[in-house]
N, C-alpha and C positions, 0 to 999 in steps of 0.2 A: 140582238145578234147571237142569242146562246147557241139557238139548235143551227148554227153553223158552225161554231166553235166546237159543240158536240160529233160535227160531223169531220170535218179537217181534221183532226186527230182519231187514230185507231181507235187505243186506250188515254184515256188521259184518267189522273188520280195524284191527289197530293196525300202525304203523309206527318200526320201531328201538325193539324192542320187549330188545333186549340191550343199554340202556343202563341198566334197570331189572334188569335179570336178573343182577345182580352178586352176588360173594357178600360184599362189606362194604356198610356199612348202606349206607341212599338216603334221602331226605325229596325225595318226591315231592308236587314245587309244581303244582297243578292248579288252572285255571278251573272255574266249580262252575253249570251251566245248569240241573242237572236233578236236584235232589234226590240220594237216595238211588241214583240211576241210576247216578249217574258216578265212585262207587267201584264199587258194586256188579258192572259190568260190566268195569272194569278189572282188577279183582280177578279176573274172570275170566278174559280175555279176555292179561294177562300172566301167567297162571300156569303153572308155578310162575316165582318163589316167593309166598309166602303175603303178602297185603298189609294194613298193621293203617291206621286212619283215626282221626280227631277230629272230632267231631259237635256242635252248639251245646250248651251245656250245659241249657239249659230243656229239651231232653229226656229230662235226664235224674232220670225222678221216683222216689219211693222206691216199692221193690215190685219186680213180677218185671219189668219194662221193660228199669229198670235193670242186673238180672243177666243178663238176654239177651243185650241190646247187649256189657255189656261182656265175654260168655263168647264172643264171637266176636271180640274183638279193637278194641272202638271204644270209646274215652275220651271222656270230657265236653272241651270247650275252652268258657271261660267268655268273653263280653263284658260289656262293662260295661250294656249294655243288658237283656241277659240276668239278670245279679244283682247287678248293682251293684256297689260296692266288695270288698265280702264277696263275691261271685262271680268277682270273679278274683285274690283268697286262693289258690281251691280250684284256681285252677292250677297251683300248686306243685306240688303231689299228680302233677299230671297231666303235668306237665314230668319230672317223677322215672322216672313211669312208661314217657315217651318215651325218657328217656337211658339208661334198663337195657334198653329192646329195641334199639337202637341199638347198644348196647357189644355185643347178641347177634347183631347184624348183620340184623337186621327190617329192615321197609322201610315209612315212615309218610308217609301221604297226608296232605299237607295243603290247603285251600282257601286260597288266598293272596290271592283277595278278599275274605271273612270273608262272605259272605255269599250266596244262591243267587237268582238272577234268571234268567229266562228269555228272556236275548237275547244278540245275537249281536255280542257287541264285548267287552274286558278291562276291566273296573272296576278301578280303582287298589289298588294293593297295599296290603294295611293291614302297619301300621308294625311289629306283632308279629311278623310271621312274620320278618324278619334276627334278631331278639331271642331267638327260639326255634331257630335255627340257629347262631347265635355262641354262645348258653348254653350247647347239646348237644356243641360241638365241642372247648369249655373242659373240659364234662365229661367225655368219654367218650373225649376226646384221640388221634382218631384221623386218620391221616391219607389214609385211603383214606373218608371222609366227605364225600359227595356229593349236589349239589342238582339233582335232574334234571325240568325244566320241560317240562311235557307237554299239549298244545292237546287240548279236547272240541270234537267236531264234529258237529253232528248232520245229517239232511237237516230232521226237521221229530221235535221233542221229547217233542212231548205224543202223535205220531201210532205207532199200531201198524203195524210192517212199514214201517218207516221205515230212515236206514241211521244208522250210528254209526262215527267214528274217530276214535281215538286217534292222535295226532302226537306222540310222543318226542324232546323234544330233545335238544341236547348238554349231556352233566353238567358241571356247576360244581364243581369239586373247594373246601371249605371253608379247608383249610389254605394257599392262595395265598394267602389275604384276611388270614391270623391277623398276622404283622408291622404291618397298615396297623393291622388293628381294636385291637391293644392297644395303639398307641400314641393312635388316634383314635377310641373305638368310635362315638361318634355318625354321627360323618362318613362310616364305614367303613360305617353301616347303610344309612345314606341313599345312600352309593355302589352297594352292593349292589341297593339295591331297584330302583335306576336302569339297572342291567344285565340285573337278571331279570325285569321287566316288560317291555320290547321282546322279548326271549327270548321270553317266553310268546304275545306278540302275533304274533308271525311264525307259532306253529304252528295259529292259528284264521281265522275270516273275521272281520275286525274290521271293522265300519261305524261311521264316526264320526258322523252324525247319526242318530238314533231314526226319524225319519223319513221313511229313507231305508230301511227294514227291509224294507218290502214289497215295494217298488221293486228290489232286489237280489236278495230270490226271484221275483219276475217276470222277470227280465232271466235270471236262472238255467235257469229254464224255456224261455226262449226261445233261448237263444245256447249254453248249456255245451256240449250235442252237435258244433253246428255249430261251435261254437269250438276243443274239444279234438280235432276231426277235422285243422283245419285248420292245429294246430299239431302233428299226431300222436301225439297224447295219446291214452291209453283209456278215456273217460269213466265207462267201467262201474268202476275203478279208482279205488281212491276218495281213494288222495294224487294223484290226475291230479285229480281232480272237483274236490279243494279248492286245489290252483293253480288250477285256470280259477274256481273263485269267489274265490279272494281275489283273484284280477285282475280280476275284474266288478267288486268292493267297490270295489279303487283304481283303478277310470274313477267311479265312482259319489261315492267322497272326494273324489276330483280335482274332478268338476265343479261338485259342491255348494259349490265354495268358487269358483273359478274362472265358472261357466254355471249361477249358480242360478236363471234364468229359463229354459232346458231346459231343467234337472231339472225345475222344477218342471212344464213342460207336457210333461215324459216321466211322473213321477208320476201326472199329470190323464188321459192318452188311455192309460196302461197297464190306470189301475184301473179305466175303461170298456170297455176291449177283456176284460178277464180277468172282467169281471162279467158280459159278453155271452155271451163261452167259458160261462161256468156257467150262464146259463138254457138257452143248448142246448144245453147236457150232453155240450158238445167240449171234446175237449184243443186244444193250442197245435200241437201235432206235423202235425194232420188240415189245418190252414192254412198250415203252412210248406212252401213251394215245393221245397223239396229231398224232400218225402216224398212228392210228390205222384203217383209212380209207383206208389205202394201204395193209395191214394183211387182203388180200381174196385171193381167189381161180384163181378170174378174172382175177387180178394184178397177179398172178401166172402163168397163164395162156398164156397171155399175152408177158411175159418175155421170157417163156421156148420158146415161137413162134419165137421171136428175137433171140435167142441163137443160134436155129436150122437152121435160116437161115444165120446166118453168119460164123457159128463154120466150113467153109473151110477155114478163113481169119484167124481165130485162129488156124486152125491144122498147115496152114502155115506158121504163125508166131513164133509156137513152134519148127517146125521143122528144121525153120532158127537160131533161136537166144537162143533157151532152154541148148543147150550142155556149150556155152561158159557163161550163165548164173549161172548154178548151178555149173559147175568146177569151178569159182570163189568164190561164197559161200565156198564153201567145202575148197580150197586152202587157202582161209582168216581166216576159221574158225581153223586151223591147226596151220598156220604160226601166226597166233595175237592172243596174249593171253589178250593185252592191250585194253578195250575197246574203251579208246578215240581213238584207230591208225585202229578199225576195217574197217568203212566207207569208209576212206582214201585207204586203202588198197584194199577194194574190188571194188570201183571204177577202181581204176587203172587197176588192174588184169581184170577184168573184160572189159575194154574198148582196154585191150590190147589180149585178147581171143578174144573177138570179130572181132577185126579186120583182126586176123587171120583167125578165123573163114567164114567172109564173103570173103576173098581173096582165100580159098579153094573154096568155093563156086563157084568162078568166072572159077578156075582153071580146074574144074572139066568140067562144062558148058561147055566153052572152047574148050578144051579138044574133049568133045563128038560133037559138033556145028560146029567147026573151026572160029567162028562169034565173035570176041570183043563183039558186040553187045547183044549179047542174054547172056556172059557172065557178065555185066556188067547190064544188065534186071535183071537178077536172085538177084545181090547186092541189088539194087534199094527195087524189093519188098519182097526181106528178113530185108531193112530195115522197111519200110513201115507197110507192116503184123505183126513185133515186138512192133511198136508204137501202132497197134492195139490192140495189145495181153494186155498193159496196161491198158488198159480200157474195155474190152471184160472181163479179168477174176476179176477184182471186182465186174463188174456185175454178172457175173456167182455164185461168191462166195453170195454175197446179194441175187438172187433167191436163192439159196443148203439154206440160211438163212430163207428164208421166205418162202419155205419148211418145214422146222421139225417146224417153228413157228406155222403152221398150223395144223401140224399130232402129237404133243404133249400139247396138250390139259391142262392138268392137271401141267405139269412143267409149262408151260408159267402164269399159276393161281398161282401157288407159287411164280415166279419170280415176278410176278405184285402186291405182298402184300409185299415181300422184298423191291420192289423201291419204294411204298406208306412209307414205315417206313421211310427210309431214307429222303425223300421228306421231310416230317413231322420233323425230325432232321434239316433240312437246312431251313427248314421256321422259327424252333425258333431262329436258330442262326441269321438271318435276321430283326426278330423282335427286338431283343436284341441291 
């Protein structure tokens, strides 16, 4: 499945990524935004080596579900909401099964929030996970046994061609803690949980009011470029991208407690300026005064010339990969109502149309050729022309933008006195 994973994301890229790549065990503490995404990809994206996971236990039903999941490496972990008392019995079972891969030197994911929400801050650690790391360390008595806490970052979760990173932090070696914990274990767990939750917080964007969610991808949109320019950052770089958002976050924490009357009328003229952006069908980029050398006719010009001579690489790139595209959309959008399981979902569907899809292809060719060859050509560059099609229609989409920026004259003078307000809004909060 890689060169679909490769392609469902922009950029993807993990960073200190050889604190996981160890050869004694790991229990790998992770923030959990997106489903099945955020092993899934890790799994990838740190391999080798091979990474195993713990999944709620309601899903795991009798029949083949259950042999699936657990032929590739993923244990039930039970809450009490999940099955009650009798539900987390069954994780004995499952703890057993954690501390013989352990002893084999495996590497187990765990979710140290206990649960999968779709936002961009650390929910508090549930009290289990020290529990399941002090029991493993009693049992399996090693001392190269480590806790290495790792930030999920998305640009936007639910969206296709989106970016994704992984942030690695520093491992927690277990046997420093064993003197305190057997003498204190409670105290020792509640110490621990209090060391590896800021740990976790530092490698994400954390936003401490809900309400301030939108507000911080507006401000993203608008500043990260200009910001990580200015500090000689690489924006395109994507542990540079998430220093310049978590320092948006903490102007955004900071004021909400400090300036909650700007916030709140930077809040008020964002989500009117960003809702005007979308009836004109402009980005924020076309009214920032630093790009404004690129807003002409020439640069328009220019573009539409590139379009026109490549748009047979694009017709054929639609023509290959467009059907099993959007029947996955539409299939995901019906069947997932959950938005953390959307992505998850439409990947899969998605990578499994397709491959249908190119295997009629072939069949067809085939068919009409008698030639392996010419059928097995026709795969090739219906894959090929689809990778081009990623990049061909954002650019397309950016001229259609810098188009009506040009032939709407009078909006684009409204919108550039809306992003001066605001601008003027983030400089006092800056001063302050």
């Amino acid at each position: 499945m890689s060169f679909g994973m490769d392609t469902f994301y922009k950029r993807l890229a993990i960073k200190n990524r050889q604190n996981v790549a160890v050869k004694g065990p790991v229990i790998v503490a992770i923030n959990h935004p997106n489903a099945f995404m955020d092993p899934a990809m890790f799994s990838y994206v740190a391999y080798p080596p091979k990474f195993y996971f713990l999944a709620r236990g309601d899903v795991f039903k009798p029949g083949i579900t259950t042999r699936i999941l657990e032929s590739i490496g993923i244990a039930p972990i039970f809450r009490m909401r999940d099955g009650g008392k009798e539900g987390l019995k069954k994780n004995d079972e499952t703890y057993r099964r954690v501390f013989t891969m352990l002893k084999k030197n495996k590497k187990i994911i765990i979710f140290a929030e206990g649960l999968c929400v779709q936002e961009r801050r650390l929910r508090p650690l549930k009290k289990g996970v020290p529990r399941m790391i002090f029991n493993a360390m009693e049992d399996i008595n090693r001392e190269d046994l480590t806790v290495v806490p790792v930030g999920v970052n998305y640009g936007d979760p639910k969206k296709f061609r989106s970016n994704l990173f992984y942030n690695v932090g520093e491992p927690i070696k277990v046997a420093d803690w064993m003197e305190e914990y057997k003498a204190q274990p409670a105290r020792t767990m509640n110490a621990f949980i209090k060391v590896l939750e800021p740990k976790m917080k530092e490698l994400i964007v954390h936003i401490d009011n809900p309400q301030n969610d939108k507000l911080v991808g507006w401000m993203e949109e608008m500043f990260l470029r200009d910001w990580c320019k200015q500090q000689k950052l690489n924006y395109k770089n994507l542990d540079h991208e998430l220093k310049m958002s978590q320092q948006i976050a903490a102007i955004v924490n900071k004021a909400d407690v400090e300036n909650k009357n700007i916030i709140d009328s930077l809040n008020e003229k964002s989500k009117i300026y960003f809702d005007n952006l979308k009836k004109c069908k402009i980005r924020d980029w076309l009214i920032n005064m630093n790009y404004q050398s690129k807003v002409n006719w020439s640069h328009f010009l220019v573009n539409t010339i590139v379009l026109i001579l490549f748009s047979p690489f694009w017709i054929r790139g639609v023509l290959g990969n467009y059907l099993p595209y959007k029947a996955s959309e539409k299939i995901t959008d019906k069947l997932v109502k959950n938005v953390e399981f959307h992505s998850s979902f439409n990947m899969a569907i998605g990578m499994l149309l397709l491959w249908i899809f190119y295997w009629l292809q072939f069949y067809i060719i085939f068919k009409i050729t008698g030639n392996i060859g010419w059928g097995g050509l026709a795969m090739l560059i219906s894959f090929l022309t689809g990778k081009f099609v990623l990049y061909y229609y954002p650019f397309m989409q950016k001229t259609l933008g810098l188009f009506r920026a040009l032939t709407k004259k009078q909006q684009m003078k409204a919108l550039g006195e809306q992003r001066r307000e605001i601008l003027e809004l983030v400089a006092g909060i800056n001063k302050n």
